[in-house]
PDB file of N, CA, C, O and CB in Angstrom:
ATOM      1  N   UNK A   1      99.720  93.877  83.793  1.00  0.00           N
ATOM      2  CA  UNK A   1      99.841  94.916  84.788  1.00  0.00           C
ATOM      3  C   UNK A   1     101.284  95.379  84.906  1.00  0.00           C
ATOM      4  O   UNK A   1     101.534  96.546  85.207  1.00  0.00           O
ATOM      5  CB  UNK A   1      99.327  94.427  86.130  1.00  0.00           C
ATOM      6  N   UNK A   2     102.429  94.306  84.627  1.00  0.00           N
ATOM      7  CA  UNK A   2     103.852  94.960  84.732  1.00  0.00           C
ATOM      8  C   UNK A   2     104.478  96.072  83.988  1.00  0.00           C
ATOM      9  O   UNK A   2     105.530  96.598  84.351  1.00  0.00           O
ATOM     10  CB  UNK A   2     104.673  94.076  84.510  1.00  0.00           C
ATOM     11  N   UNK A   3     103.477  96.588  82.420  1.00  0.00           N
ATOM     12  CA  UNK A   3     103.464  97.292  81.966  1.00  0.00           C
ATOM     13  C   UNK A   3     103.089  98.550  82.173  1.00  0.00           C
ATOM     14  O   UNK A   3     103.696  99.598  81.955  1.00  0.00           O
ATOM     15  CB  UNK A   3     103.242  96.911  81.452  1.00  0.00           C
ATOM     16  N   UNK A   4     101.824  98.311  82.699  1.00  0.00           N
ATOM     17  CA  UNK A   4     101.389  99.746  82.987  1.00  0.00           C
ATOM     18  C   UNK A   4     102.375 100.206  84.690  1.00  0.00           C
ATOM     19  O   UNK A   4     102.806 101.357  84.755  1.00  0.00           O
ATOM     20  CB  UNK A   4      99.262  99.716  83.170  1.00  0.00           C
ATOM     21  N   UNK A   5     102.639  99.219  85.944  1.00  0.00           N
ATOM     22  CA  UNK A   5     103.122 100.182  86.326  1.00  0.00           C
ATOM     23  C   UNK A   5     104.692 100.677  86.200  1.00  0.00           C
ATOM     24  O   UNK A   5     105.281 101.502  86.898  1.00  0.00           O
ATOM     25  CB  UNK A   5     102.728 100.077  87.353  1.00  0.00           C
ATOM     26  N   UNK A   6     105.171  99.917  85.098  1.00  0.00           N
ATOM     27  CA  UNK A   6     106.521 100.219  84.707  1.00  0.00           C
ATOM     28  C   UNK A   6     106.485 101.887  84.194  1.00  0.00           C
ATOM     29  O   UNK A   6     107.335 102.776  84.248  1.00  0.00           O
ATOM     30  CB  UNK A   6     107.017  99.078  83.444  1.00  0.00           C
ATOM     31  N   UNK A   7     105.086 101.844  83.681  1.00  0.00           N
ATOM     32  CA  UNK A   7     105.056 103.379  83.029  1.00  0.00           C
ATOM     33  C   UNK A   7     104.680 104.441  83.986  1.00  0.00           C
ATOM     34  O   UNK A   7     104.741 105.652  83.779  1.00  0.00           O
ATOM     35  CB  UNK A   7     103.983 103.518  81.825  1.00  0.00           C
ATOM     36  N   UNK A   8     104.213 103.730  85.253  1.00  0.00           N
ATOM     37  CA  UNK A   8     103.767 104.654  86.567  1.00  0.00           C
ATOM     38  C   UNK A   8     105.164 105.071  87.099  1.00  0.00           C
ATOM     39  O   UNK A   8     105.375 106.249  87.385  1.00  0.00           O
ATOM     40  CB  UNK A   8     102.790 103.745  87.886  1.00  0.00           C
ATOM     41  N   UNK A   9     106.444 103.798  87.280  1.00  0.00           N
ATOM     42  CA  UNK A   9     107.370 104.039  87.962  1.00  0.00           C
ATOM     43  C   UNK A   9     107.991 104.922  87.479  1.00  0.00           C
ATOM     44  O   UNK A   9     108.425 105.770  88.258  1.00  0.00           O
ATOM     45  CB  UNK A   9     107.980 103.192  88.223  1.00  0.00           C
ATOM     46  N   UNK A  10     108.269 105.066  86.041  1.00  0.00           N
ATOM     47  CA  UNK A  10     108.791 106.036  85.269  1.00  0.00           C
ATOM     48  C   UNK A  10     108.260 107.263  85.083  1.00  0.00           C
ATOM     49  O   UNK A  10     108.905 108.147  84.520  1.00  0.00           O
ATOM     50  CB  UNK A  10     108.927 105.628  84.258  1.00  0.00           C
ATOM     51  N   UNK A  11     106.985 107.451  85.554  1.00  0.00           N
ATOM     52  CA  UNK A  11     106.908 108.723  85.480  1.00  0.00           C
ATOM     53  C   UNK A  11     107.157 109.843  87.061  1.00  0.00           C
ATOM     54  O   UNK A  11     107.382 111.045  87.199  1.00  0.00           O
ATOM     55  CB  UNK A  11     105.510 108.780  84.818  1.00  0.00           C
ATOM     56  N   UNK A  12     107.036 109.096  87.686  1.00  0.00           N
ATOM     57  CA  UNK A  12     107.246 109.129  89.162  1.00  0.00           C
ATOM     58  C   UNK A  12     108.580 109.388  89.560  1.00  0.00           C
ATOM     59  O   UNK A  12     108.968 110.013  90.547  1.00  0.00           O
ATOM     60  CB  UNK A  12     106.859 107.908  89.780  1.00  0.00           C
ATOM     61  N   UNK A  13     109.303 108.771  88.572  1.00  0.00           N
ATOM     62  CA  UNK A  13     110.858 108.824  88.930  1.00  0.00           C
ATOM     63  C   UNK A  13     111.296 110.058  88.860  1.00  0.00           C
ATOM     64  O   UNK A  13     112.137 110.359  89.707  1.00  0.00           O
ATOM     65  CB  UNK A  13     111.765 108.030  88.066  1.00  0.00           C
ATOM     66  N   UNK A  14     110.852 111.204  87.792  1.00  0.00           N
ATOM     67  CA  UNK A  14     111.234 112.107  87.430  1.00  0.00           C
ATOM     68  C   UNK A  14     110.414 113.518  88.234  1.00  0.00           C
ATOM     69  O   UNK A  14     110.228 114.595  87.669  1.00  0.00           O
ATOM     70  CB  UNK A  14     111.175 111.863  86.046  1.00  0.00           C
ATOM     71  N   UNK A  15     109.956 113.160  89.811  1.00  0.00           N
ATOM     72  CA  UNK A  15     109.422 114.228  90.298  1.00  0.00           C
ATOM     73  C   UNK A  15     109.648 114.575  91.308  1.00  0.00           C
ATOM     74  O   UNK A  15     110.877 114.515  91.324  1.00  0.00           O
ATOM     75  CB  UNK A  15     108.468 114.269  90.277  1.00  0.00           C
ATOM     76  N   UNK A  16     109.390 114.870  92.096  1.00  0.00           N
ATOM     77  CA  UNK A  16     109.681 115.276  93.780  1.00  0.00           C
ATOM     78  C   UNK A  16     108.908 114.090  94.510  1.00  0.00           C
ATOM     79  O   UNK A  16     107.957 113.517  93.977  1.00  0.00           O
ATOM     80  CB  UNK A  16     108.927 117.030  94.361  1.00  0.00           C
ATOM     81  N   UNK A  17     109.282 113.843  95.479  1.00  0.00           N
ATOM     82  CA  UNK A  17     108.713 113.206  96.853  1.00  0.00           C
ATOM     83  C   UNK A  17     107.259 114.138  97.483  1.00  0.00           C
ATOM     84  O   UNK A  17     106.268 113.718  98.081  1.00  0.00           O
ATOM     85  CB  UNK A  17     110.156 113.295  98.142  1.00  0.00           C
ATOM     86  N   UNK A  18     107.576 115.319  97.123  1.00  0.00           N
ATOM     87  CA  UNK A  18     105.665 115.726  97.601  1.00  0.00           C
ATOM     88  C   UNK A  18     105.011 115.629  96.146  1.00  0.00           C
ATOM     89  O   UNK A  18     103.915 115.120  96.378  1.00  0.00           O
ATOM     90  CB  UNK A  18     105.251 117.810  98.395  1.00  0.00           C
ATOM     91  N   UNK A  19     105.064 115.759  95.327  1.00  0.00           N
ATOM     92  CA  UNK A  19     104.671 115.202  94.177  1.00  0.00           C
ATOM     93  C   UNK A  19     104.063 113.755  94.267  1.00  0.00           C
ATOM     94  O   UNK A  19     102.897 113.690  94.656  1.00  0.00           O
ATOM     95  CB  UNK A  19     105.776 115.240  93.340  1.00  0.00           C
ATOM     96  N   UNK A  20     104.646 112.710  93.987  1.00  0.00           N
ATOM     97  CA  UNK A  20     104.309 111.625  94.294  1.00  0.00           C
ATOM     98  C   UNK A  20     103.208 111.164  95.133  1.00  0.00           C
ATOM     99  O   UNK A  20     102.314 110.321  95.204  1.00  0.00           O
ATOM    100  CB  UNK A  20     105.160 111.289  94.620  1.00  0.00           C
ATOM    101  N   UNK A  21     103.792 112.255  95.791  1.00  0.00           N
ATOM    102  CA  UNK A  21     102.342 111.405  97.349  1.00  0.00           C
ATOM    103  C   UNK A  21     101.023 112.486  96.696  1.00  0.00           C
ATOM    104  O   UNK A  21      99.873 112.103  96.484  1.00  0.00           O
ATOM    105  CB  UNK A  21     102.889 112.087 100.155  1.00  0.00           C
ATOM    106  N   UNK A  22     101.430 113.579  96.511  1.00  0.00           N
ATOM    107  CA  UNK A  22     100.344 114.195  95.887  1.00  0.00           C
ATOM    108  C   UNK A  22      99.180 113.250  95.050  1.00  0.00           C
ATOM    109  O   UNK A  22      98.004 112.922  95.204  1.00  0.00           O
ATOM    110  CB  UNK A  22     100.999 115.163  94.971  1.00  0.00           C
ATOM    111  N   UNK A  23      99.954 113.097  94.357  1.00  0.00           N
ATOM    112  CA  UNK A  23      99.988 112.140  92.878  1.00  0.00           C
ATOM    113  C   UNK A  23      98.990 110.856  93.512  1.00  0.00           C
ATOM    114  O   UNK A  23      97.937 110.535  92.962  1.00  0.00           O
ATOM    115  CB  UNK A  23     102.008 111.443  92.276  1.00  0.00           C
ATOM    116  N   UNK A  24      99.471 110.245  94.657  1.00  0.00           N
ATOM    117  CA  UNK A  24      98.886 108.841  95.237  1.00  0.00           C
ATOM    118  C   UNK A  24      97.581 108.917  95.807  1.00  0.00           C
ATOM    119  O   UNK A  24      96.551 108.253  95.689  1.00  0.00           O
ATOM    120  CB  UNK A  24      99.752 108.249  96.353  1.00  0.00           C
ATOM    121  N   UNK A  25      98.002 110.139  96.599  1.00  0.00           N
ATOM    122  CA  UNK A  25      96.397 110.587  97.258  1.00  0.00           C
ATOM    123  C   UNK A  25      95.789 110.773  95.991  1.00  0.00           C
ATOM    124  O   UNK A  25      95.272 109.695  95.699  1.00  0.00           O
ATOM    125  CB  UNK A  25      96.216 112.159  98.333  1.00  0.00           C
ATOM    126  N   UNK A  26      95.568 111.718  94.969  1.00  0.00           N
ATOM    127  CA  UNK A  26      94.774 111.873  94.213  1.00  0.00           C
ATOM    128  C   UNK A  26      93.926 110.136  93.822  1.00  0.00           C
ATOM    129  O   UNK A  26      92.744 109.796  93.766  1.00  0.00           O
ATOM    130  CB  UNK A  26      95.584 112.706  93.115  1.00  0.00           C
ATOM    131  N   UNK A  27      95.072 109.484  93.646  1.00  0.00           N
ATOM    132  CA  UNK A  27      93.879 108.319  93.391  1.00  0.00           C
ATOM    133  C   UNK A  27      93.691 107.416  94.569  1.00  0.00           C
ATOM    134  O   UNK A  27      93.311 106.249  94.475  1.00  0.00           O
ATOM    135  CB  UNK A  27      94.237 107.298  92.109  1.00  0.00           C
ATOM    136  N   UNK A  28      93.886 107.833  95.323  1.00  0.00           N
ATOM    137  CA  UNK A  28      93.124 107.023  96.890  1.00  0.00           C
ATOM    138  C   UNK A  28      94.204 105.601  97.238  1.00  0.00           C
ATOM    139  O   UNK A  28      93.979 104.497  97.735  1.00  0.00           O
ATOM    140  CB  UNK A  28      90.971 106.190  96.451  1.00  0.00           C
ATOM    141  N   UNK A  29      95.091 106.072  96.856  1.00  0.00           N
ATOM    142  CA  UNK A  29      96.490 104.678  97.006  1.00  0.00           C
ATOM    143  C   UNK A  29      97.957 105.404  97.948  1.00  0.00           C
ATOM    144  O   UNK A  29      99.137 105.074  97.837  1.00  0.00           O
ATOM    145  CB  UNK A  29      97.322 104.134  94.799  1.00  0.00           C
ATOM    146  N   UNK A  30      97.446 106.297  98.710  1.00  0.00           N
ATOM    147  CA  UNK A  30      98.639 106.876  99.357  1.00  0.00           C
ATOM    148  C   UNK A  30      98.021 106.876 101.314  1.00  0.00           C
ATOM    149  O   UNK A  30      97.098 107.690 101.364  1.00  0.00           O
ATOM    150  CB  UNK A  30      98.989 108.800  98.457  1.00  0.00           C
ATOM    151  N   UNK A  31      98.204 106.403 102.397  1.00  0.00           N
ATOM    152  CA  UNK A  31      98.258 106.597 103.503  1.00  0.00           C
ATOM    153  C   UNK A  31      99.468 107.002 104.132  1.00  0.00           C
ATOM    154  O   UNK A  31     100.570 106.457 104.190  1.00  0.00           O
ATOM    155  CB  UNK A  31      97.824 105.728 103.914  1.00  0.00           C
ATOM    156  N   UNK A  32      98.849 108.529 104.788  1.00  0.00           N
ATOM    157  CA  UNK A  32      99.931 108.994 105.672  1.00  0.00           C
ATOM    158  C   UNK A  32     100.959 108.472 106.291  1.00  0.00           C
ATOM    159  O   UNK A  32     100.788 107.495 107.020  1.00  0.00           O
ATOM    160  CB  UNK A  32      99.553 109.402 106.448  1.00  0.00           C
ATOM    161  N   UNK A  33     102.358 109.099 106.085  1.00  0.00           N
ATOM    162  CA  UNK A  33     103.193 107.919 106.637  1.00  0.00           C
ATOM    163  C   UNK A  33     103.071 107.627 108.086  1.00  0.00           C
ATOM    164  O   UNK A  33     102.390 108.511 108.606  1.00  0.00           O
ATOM    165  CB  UNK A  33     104.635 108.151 106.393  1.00  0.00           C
ATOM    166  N   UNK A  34     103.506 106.638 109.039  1.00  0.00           N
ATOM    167  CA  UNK A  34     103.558 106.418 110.293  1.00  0.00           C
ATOM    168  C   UNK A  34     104.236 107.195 111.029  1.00  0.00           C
ATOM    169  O   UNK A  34     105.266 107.455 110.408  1.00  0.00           O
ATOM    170  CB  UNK A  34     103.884 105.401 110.497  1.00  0.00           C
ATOM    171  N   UNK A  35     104.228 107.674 111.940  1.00  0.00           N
ATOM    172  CA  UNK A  35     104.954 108.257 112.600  1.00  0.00           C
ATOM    173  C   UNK A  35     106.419 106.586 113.637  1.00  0.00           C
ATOM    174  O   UNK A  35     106.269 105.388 113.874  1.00  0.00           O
ATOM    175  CB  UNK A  35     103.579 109.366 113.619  1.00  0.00           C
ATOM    176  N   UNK A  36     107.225 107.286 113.801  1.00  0.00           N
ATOM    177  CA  UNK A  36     108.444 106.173 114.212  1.00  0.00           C
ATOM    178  C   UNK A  36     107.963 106.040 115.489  1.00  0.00           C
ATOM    179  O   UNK A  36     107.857 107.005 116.245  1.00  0.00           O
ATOM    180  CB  UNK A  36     110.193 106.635 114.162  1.00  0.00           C
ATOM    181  N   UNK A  37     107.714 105.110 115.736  1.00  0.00           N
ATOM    182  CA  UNK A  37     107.309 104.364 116.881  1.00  0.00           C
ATOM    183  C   UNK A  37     108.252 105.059 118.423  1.00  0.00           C
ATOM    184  O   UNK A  37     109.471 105.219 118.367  1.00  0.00           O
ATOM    185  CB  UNK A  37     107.703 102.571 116.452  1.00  0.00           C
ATOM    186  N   UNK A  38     107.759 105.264 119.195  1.00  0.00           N
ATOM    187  CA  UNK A  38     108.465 105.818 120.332  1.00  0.00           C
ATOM    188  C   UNK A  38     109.397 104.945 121.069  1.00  0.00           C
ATOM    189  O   UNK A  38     109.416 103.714 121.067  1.00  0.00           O
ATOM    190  CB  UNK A  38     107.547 106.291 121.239  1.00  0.00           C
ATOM    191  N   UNK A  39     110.167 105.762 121.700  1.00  0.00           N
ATOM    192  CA  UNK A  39     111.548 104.604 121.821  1.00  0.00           C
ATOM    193  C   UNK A  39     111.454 104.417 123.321  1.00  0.00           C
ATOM    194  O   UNK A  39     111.705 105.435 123.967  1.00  0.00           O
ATOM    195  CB  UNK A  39     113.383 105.261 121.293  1.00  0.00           C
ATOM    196  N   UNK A  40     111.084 103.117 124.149  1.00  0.00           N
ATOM    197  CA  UNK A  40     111.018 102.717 125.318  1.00  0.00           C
ATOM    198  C   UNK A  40     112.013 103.306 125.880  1.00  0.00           C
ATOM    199  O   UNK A  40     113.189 103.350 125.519  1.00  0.00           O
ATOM    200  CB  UNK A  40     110.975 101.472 125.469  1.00  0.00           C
ATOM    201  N   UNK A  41     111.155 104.068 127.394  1.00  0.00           N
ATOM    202  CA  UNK A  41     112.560 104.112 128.272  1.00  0.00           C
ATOM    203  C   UNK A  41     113.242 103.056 129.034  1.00  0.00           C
ATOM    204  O   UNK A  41     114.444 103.242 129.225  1.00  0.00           O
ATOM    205  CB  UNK A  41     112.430 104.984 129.242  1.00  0.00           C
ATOM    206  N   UNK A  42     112.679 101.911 129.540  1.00  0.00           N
ATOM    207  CA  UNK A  42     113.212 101.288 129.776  1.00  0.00           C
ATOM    208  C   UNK A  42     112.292  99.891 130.084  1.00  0.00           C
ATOM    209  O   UNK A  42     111.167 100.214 129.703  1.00  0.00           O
ATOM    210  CB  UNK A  42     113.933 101.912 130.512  1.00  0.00           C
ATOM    211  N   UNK A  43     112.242  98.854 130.460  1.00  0.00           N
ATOM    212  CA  UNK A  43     112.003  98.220 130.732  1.00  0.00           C
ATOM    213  C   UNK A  43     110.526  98.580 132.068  1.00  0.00           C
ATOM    214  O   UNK A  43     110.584  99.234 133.109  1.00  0.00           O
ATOM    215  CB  UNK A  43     113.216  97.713 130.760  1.00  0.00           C
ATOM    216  N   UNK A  44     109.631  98.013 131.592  1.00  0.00           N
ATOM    217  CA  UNK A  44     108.499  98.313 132.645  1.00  0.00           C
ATOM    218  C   UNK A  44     108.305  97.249 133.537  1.00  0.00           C
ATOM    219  O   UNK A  44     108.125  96.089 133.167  1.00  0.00           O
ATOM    220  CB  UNK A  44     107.151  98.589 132.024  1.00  0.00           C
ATOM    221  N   UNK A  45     108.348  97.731 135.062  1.00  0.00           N
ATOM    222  CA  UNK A  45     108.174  97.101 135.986  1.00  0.00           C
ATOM    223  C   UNK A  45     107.125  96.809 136.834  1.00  0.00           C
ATOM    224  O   UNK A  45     106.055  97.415 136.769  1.00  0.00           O
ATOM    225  CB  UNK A  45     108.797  97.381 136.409  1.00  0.00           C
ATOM    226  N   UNK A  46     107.394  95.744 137.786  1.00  0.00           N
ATOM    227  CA  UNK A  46     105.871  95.618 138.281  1.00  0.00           C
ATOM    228  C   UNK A  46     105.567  96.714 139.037  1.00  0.00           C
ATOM    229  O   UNK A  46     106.355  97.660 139.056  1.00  0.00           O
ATOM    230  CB  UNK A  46     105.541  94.371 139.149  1.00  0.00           C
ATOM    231  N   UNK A  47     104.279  96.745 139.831  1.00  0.00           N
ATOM    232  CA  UNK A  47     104.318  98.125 140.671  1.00  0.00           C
ATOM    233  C   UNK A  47     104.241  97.019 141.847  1.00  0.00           C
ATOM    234  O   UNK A  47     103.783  95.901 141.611  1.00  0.00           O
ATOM    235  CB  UNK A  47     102.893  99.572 140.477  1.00  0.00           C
ATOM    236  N   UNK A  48     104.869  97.506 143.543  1.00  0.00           N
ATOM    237  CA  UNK A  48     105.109  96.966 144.807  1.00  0.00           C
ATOM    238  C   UNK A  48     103.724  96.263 144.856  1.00  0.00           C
ATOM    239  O   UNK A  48     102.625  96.575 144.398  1.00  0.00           O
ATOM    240  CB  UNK A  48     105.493  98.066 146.032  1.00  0.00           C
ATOM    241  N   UNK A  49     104.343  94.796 145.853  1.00  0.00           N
ATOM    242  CA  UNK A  49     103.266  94.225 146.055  1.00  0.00           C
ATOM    243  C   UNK A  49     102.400  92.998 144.921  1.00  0.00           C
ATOM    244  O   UNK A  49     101.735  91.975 145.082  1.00  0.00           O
ATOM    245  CB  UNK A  49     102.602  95.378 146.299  1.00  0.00           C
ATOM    246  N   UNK A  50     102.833  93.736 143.878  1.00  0.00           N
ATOM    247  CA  UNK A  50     102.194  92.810 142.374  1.00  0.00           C
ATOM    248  C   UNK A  50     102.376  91.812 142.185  1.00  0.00           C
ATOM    249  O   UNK A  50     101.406  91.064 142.060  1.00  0.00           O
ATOM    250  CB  UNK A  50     102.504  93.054 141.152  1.00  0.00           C
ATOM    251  N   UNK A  51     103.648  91.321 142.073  1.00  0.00           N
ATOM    252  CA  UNK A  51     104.453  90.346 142.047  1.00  0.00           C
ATOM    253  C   UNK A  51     105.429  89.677 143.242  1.00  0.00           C
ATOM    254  O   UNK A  51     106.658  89.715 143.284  1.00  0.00           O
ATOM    255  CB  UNK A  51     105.071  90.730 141.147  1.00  0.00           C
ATOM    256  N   UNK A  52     104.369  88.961 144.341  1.00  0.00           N
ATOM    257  CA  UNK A  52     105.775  88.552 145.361  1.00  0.00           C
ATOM    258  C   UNK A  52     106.292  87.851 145.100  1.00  0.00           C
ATOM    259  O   UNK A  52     107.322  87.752 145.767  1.00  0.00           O
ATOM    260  CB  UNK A  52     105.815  88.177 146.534  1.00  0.00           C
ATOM    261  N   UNK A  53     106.118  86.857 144.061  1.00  0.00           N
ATOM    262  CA  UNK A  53     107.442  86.177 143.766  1.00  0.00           C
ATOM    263  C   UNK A  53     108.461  86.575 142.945  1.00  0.00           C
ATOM    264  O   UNK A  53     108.893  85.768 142.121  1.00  0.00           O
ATOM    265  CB  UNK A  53     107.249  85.119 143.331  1.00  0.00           C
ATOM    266  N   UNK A  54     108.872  87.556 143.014  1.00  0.00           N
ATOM    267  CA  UNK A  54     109.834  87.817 142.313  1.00  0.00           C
ATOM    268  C   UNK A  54     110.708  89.336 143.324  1.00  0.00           C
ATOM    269  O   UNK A  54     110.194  90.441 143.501  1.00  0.00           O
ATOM    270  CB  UNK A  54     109.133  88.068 140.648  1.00  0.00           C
ATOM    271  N   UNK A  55     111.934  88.934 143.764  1.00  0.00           N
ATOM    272  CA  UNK A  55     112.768  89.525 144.728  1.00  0.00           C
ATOM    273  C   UNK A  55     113.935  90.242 143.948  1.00  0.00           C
ATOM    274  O   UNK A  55     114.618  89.860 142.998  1.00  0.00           O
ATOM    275  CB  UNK A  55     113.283  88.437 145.750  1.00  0.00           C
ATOM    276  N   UNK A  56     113.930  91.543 144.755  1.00  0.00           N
ATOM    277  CA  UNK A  56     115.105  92.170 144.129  1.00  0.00           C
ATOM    278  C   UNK A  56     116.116  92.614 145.297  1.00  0.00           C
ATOM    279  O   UNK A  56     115.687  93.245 146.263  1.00  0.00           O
ATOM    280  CB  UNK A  56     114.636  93.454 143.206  1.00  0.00           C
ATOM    281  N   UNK A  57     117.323  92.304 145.192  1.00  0.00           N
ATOM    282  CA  UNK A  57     117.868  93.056 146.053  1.00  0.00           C
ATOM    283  C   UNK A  57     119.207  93.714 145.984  1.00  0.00           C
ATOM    284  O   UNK A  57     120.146  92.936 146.154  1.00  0.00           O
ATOM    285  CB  UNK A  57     117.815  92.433 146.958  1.00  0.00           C
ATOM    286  N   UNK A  58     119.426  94.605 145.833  1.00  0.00           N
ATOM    287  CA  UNK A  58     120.308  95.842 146.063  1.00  0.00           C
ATOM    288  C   UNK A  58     121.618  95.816 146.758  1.00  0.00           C
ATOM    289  O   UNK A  58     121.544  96.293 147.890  1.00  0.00           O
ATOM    290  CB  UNK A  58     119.596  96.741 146.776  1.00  0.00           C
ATOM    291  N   UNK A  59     123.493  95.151 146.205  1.00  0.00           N
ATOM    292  CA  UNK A  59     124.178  95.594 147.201  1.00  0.00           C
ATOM    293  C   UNK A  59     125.144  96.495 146.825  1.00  0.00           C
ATOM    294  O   UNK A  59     125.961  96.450 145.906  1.00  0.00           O
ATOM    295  CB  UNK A  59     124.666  94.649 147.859  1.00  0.00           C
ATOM    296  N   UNK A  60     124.857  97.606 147.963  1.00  0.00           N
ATOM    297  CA  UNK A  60     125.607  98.802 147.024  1.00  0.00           C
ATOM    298  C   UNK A  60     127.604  98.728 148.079  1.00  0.00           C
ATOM    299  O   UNK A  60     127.998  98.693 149.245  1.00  0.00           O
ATOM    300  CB  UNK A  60     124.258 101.077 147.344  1.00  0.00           C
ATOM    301  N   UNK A  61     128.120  98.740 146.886  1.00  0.00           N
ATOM    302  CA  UNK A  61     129.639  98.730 147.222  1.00  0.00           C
ATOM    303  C   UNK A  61     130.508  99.797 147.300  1.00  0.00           C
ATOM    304  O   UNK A  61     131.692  99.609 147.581  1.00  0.00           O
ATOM    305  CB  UNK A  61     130.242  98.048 146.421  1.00  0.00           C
TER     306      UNK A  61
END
C-alpha cells in the first residue's frame, strides 16, 4: 500500500487545494472540513439560588 499512495501523494502535490478535495469526494474519502469551534465567552456560571454553597462577594475600592 506505501506504493500506491506514494503515487496518490504525488499526484496531488501538483494541484490546487479545491482540486484535491474534489478529487477525495469523488471517491467517498473526503468530509467537509469542521468548522473552528466557537470561542467561549467566558466562564459559565451558576444561575442565583443554584448553588448555595458557593459565595461571592464583591469589594469595590
Amino acid at each position: 500500500m506505501g506504493e500506491a499512495l506514494d503515487r496518490v501523494v504525488e499526484v496531488l502535490a501538483g494541484v490546487s487545494e479545491d482540486e484535491v478535495a474534489a478529487a477525495l469526494a469523488a471517491v467517498g474519502a473526503s468530509r467537509p472540513r469542521a468548522s473552528a469551534p466557537l470561542a467561549s465567552l467566558g466562564t459559565p456560571l451558576p444561575r442565583p439560588g443554584s448553588a448555595p454553597h458557593i459565595v461571592s462577594e464583591v469589594e469595590w475600592v
